[in-house]
C-alpha positions as CSV (number, residue, x, y, z in Angstrom):
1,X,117.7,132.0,89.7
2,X,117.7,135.3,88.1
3,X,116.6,137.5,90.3
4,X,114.6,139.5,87.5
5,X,111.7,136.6,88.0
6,X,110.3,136.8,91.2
7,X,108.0,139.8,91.6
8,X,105.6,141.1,89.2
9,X,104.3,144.5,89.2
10,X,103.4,147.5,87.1
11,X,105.6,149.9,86.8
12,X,105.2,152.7,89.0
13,X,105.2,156.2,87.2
14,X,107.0,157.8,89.5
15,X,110.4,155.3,89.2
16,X,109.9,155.3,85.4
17,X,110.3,159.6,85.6
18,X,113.3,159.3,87.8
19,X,114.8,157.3,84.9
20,X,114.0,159.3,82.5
21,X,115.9,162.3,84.3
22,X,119.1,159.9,85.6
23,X,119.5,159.1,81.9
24,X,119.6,162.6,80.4
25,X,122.6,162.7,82.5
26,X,124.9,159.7,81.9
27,X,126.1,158.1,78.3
28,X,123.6,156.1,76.0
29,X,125.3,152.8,77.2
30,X,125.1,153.8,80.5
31,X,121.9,154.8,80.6
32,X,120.9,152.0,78.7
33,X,122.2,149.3,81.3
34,X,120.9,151.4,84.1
35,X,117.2,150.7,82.6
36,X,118.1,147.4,82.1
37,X,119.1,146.5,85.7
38,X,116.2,148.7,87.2
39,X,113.5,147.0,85.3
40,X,115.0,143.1,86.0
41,X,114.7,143.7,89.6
42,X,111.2,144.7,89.6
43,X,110.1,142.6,87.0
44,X,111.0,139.2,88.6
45,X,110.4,139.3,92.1
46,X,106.8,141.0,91.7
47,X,104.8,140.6,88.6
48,X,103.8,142.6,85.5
49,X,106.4,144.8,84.1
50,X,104.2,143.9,80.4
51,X,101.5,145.0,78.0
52,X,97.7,145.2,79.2
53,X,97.1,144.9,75.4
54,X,96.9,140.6,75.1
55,X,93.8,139.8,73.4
56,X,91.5,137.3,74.6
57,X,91.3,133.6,74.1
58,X,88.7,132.3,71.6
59,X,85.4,130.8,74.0
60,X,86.6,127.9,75.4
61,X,84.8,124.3,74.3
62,X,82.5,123.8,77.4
63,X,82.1,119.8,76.2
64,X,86.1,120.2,76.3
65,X,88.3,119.7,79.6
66,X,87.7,123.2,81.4
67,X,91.2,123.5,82.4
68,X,94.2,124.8,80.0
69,X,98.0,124.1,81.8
70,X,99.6,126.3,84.0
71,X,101.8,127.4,81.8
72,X,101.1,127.0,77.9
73,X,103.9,128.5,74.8
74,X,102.2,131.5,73.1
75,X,99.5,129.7,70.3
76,X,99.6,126.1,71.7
77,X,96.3,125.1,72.5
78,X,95.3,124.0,75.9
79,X,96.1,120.5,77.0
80,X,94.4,118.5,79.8
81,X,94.8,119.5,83.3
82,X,95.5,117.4,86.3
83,X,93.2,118.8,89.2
84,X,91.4,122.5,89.7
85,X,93.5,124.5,91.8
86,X,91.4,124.8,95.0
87,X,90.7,122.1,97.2
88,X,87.4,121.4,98.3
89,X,85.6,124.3,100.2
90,X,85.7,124.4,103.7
91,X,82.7,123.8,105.5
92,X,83.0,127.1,106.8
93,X,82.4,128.7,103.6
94,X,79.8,126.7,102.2
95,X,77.3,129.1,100.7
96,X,80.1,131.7,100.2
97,X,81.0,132.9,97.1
98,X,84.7,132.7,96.0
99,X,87.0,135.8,95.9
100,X,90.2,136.1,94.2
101,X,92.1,138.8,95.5
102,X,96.1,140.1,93.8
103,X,98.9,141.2,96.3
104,X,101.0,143.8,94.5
105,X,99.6,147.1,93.7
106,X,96.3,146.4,94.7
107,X,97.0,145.4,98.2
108,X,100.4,146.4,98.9
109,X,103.5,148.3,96.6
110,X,106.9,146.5,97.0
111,X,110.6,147.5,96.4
112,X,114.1,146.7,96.4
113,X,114.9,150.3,97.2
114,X,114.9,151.6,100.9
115,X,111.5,152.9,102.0
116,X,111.7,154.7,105.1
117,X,108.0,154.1,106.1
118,X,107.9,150.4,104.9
119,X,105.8,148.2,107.1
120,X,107.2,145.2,106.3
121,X,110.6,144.2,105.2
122,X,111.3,140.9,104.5
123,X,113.9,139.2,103.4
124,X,114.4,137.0,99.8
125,X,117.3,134.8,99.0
126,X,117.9,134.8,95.3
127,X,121.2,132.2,94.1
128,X,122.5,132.3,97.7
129,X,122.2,136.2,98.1
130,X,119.9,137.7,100.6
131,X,117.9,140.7,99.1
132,X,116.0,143.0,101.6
133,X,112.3,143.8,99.3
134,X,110.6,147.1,101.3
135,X,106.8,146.6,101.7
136,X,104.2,149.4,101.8
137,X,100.3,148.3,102.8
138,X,97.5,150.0,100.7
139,X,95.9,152.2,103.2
140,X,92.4,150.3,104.7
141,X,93.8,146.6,103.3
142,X,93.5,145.5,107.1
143,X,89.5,146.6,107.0
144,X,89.3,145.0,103.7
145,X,90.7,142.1,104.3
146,X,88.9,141.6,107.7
147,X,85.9,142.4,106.4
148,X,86.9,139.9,102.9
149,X,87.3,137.2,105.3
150,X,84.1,137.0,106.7
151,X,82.2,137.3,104.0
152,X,83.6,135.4,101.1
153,X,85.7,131.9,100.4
154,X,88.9,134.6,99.8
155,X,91.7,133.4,97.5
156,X,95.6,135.2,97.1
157,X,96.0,134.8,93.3
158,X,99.5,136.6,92.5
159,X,101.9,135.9,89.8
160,X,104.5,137.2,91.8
161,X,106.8,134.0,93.1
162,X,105.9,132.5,96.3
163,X,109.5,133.1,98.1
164,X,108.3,136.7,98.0
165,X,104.6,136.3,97.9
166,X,104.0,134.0,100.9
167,X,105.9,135.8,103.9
168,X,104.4,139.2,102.7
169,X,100.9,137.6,102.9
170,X,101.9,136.0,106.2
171,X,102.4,139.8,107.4
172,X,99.5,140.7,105.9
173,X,97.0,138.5,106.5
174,X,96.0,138.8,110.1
175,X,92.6,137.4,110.3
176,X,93.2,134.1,108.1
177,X,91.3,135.7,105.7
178,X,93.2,133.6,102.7
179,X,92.0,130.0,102.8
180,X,94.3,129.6,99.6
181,X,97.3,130.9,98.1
182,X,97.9,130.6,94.5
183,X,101.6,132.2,92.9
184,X,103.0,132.2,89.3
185,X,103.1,128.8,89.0
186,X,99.5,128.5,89.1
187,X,99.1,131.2,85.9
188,X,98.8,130.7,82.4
189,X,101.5,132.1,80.3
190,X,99.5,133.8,77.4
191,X,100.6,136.1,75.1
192,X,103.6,137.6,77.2
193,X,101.3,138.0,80.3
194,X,100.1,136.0,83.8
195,X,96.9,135.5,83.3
196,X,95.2,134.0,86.1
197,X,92.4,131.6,84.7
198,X,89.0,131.2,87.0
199,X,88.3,128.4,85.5
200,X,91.2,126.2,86.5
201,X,89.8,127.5,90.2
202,X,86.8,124.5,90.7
203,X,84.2,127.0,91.4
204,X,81.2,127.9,89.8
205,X,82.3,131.2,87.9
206,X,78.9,133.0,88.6
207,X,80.2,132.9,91.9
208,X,83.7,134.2,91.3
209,X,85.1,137.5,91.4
210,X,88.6,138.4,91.2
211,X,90.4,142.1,92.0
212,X,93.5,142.8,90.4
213,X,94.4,145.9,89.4
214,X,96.2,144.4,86.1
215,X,93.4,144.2,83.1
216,X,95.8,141.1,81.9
217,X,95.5,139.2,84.5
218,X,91.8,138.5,84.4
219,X,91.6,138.5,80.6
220,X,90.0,135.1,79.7
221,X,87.3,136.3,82.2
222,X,86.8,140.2,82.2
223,X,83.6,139.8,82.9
224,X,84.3,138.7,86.7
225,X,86.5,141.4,87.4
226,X,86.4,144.2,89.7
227,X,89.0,146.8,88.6
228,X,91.3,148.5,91.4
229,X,93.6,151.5,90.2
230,X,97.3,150.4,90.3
231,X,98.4,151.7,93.7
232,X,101.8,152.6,94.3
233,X,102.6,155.0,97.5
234,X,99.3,157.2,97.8
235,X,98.5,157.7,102.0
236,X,95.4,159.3,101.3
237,X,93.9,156.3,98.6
238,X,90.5,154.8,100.1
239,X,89.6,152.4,97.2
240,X,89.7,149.5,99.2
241,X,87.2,151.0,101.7
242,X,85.0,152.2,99.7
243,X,85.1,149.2,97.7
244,X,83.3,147.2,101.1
245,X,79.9,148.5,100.7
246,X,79.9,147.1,97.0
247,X,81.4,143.4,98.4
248,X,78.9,143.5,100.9
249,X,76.1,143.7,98.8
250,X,77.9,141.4,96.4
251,X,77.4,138.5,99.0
252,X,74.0,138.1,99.3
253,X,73.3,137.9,95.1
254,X,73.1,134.3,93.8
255,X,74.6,135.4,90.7
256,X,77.1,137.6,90.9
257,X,77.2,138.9,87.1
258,X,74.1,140.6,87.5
259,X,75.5,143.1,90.1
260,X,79.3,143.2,88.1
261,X,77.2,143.9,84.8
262,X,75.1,146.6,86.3
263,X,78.0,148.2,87.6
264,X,79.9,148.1,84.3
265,X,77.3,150.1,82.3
266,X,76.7,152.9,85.3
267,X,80.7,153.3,86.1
């Protein structure tokens, strides 16, 4: 496997300036292949090195099959699925609302580049060589996360690949807090973007909120999204806490776009 297809991310700022400045100093062709082999590392292993500009999809046929494929070619129209996603919910979080939560950039940053104060480092074998990807937790994720797991039916949605994905959530994830893990092969491939479609989930979407820091990703339904800012390497960030207040109060509506929608208009 090439091993510019396993993690999707955005690109971080900061790596995109230090290009900018290492090119200035080497030929054009050098400089060009340089770019080339930065961005394929990052943009296989994690996920979205792409445009946020996709439009939507038309409104789907509710008297149709709610499900498109996983993976559908840029136009086609959506065929019939096999099963939702999910499994049945756990009797344990009957009565709980479903939340989809994305790994990289909103809860952690990942590289292939040495970080001295990684927390994790775990290891990925890509066509029979072992590549060492540094980890970096958002500040507060283990709070959030805690606190996610109690209150919610919580869901890892990524369209990173799970031979990253699923040891870095296995770090992360100390409380069980994911009942399910979902990875790129769950997407749909729209427009040159993952978009992970809620309704392929089998739960009723006004109880269904996703958090993703990528505006692409929850494109077919914006309107259950609660933004993050892409984070990157920020000690001092405290979205994630602050954003437990909000989920608290989200847990006790019975439909959860009344509280997104009022939040929309005041933010």
């Amino acid at each position: 496997m090439d091993n510019t297809s396993i993690i999707t991310q955005v690109t971080n700022p900061k790596e995109e300036e230090i290009l900018s400045s290492n090119a200035e100093k080497v030929s054009l062709s050098n400089s060009s292949l340089k770019k080339k082999r930065t961005r394929s590392i990052f943009s296989s292993l994690f996920c979205c090195l792409r445009s946020y500009d996709a439009e939507p999809p038309a409104a789907p046929n509710n008297n149709s099959s709610p499900l498109p494929p996983p993976v559908e070619e840029n136009g086609a129209p959506p065929k019939p699925p096999e099963k939702y996603l999910l499994p049945e919910v756990n009797i344990n979080d009957y009565g709980k609302k479903c939340v989809v939560i994305d790994l990289d950039e909103t809860l952690v940053h990942s590289s292939f580049k040495p970080i001295s104060n990684a927390d994790f480092i775990v290891p990925v074998e890509i066509d029979g060589t072992v590549h060492q990807v540094y980890v970096l937790k958002r500040p507060h994720v283990d709070e959030f996360l805690k606190r996610m797991g109690e209150l919610f039916e919580c869901v890892l949605f990524t369209a990173s690949l799970a031979k990253y994905a699923d040891p870095v959530s296995d770090l992360l994830d100390k409380w069980g807090a994911f009942r399910s893990r979902l990875f790129r092969e769950s997407c749909v491939f729209h427009r040159g973007n993952y978009v992970k479609d809620l309704s392929r989930l089998g739960r009723d979407l006004n109880k269904v909120i996703i958090v993703d820091n990528s505006p692409a990703s929850y494109i077919f339904h914006p309107d259950n999204a609660v933004p993050v800012a892409s984070w990157f390497d920020d000690m001092s960030d405290t979205e994630l806490l602050d954003l437990i207040p909000f989920f608290e109060r989200l847990s006790k509506v019975d439909n959860v776009y009344t509280v997104l929608k009022q939040q929309r208009t005041t933010s």
